[in-house]
C-alpha positions in Angstrom: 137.9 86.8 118.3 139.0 84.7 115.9 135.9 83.8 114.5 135.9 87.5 113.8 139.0 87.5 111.5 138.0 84.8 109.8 134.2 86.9 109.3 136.7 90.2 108.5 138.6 88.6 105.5 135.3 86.8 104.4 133.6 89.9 104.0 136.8 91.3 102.5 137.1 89.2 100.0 133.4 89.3 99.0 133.8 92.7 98.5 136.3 92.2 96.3 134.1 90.2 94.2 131.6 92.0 94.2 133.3 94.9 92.7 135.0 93.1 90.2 132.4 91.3 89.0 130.0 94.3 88.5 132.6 95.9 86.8 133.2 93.0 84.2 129.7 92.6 83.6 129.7 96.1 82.7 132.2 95.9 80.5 131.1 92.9 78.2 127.7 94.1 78.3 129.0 97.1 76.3 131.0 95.2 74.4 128.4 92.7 73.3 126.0 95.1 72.5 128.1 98.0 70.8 129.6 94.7 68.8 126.6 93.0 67.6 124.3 95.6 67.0 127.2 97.2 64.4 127.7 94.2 62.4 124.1 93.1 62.3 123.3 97.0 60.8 126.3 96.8 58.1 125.5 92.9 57.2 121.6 94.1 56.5 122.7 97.1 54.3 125.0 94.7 52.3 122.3 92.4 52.0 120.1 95.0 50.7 122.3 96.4 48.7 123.2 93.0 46.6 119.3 92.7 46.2 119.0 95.8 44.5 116.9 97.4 47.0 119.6 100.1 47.2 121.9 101.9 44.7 125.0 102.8 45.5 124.5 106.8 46.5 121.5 105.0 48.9 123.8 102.3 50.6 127.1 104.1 50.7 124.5 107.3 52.8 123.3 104.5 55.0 126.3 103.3 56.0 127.8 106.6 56.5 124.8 107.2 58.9 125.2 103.6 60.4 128.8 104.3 61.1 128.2 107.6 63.1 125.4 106.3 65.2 128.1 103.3 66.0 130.8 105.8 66.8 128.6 107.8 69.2 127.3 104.6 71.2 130.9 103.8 71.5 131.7 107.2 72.9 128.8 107.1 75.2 129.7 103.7 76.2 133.4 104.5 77.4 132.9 105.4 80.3 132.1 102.1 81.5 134.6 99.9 80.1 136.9 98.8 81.9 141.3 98.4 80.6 142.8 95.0 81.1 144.4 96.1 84.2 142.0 98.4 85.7 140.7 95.2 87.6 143.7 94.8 89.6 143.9 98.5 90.7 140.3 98.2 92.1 141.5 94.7 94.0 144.3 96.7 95.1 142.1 99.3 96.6 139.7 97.0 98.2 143.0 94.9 99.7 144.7 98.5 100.4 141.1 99.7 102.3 141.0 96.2 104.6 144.4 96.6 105.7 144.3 100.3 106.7 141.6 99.4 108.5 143.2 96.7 110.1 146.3 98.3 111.0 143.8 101.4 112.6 142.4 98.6 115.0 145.5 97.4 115.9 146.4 100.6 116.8 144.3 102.1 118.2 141.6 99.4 119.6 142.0 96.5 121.9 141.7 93.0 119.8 140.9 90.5 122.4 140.0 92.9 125.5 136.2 92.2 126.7 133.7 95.1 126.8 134.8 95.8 130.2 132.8 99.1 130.9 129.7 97.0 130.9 131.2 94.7 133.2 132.1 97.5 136.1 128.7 98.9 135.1 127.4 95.7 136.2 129.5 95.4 139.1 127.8 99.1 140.0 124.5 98.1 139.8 124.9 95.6 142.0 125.7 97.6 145.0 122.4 99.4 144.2 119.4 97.7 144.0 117.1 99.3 145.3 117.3 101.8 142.1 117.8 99.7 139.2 115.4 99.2 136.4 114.0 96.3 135.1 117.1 95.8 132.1 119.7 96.5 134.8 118.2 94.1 137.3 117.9 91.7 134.4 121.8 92.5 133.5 122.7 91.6 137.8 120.6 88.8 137.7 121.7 87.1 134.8 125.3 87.1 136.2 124.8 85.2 139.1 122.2 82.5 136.8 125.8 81.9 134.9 127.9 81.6 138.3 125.1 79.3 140.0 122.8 78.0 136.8 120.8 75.3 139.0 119.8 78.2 141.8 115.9 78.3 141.2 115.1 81.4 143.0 117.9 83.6 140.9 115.8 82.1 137.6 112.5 83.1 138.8 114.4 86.3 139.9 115.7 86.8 136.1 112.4 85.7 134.8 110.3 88.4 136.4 113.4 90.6 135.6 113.3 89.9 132.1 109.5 89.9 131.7 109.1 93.6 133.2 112.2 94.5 130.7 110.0 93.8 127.7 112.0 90.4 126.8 109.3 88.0 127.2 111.1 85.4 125.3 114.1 85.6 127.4 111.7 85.2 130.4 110.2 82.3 129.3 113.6 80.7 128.4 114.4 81.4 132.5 111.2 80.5 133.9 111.6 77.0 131.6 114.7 76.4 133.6 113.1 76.8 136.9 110.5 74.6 136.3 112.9 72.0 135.0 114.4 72.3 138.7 111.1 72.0 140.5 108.9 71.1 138.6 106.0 71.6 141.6 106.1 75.3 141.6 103.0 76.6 140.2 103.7 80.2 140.5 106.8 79.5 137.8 104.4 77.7 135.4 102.4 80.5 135.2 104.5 83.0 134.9 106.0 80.8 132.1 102.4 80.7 130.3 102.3 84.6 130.7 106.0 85.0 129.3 104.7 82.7 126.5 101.4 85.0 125.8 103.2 88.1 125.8 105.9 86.8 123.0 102.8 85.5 121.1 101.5 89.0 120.8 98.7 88.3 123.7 97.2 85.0 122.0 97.2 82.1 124.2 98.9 79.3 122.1 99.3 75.5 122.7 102.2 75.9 125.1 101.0 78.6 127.0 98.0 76.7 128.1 99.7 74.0 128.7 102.2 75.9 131.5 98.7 76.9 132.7 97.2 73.7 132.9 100.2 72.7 134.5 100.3 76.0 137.1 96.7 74.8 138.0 96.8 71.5 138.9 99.2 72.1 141.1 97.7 75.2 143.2 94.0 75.8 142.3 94.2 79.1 143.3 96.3 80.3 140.8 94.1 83.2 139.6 96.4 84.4 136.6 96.8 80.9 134.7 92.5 80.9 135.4 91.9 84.0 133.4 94.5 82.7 130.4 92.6 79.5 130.3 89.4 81.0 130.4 90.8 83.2 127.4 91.9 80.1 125.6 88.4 78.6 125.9 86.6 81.5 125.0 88.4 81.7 122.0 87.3 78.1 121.1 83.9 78.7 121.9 83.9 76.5 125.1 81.3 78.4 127.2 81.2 75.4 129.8 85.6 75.6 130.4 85.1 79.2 130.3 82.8 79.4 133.1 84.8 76.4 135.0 88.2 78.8 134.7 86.3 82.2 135.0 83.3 82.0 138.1 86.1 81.4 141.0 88.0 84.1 139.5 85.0 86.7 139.7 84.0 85.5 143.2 87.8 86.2 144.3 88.0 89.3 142.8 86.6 92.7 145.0 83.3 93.8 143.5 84.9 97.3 142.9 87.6 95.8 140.7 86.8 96.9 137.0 88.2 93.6 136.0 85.4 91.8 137.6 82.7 94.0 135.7 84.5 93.0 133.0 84.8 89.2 133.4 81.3 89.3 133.9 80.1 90.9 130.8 82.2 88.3 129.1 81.3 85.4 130.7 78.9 83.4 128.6 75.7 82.2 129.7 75.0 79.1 131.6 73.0 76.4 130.9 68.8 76.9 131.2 67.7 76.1 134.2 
């Protein structure tokens, strides 16, 4: 909260600045300009003037001319000068804005009172399981990950949670943690890769195959962390590691599954026999 005052009057006073400095600027820019474009005019007609290059009917008719257009950029220019204390009436208003809005707060919010309807909304979806989406599960889960943060089954819990909630970089953060506890659980690692994969926008990327790598050589049969190596080789052009990662994964597969079909039209060709 009180980073939040502090943030408040920052802003506030930035604000401030803002304001008054936009208005100065506009200010001497009308000044400069209005200023040095009269006397520059008059000095040249002077100048011609003492070369002969104009009588007197010539130059007193130019600077009658000079002088009006002078006079009617000043009057379109008015408007946005600003009086030697116009500054601190906008300052005032700024300050006068920030503490209305203050004082409303004070009276009629809470300062200091956490968002408590999200708690008992949490505390609801807890008695109800059963019916809870992916984000709500996600919400419960994460709960008891900050009551017990070394309890590896509520991590993979909030890493699956998180995953099917579209927050594949919150899943990976979870499913890092799990591993970190034990380390021997290939089912995390590859969940981990896939959280990885699906934050990179589906490209398998240096640390996803290496959660892979690490899902497979500790349970061969991992079929998932097979296909997403398979993809990583393929995309190198490794024909040999794709059909390594690939050939066990079409045998397990049932030959009705489209994703075999598919797996097989990609697979690349073998060496000639």
């Amino acid at each position: 909260m009180t980073m939040f005052w502090i943030m408040t009057a920052l802003l506030a006073a930035l604000a401030g600045l803002l304001v008054l400095s936009g208005a100065r600027r506009g200010a001497d820019a009308g000044e400069v300009v209005t200023g040095a474009t009269a006397i520059a005019e008059l000095s040249e007609l002077d100048r011609l003037k003492a070369r002969g290059l104009l009588d007197e009917a010539g130059w007193t008719a130019a600077r009658a001319e000079a002088g009006r257009r002078i006079l009617s950029a000043q009057r379109e220019a008015a408007p946005v000068l600003a009086g030697p204390r116009d500054r601190f009436w906008v300052l005032g208003g700024v300050g006068l804005a920030v503490a209305g809005s203050v004082g409303l707060y004070m009276a009629v919010g809470t300062p200091g009172l956490p968002d408590q309807a999200y708690e008992r909304r949490v505390d609801q979806w807890a008695t109800q399981l059963d019916t809870l989406e992916a984000p709500q599960i996600a919400a419960v889960v994460g709960r008891v990950v900050k009551e017990r943060p070394d309890d590896h089954q509520a991590l993979t819990m909030l890493g699956a949670a998180r995953f099917e909630a579209g927050d594949p970089i919150g899943a990976a953060s979870a499913f890092r943690r799990a591993v970190a506890i034990q380390p021997d659980d290939a089912q995390s690692w590859a969940r981990l890769g896939e959280s990885l994969v699906r934050a990179n926008d589906g490209a398998v990327d240096g640390d996803a195959e290496a959660a892979f790598r690490q899902a497979l050589n500790r349970d061969p049969d991992q079929l998932g962390a097979r296909y997403f190596l398979g993809e990583a080789a393929l995309a190198r052009g490794d024909a040999a590691r794709v059909r390594e990662m690939w050939l066990p994964l079409i045998a397990a597969l049932d030959p009705a599954d489209p994703r075999r079909a598919d797996l097989q039209a990609r697979l690349p060709a073998g060496p000639a026999r």
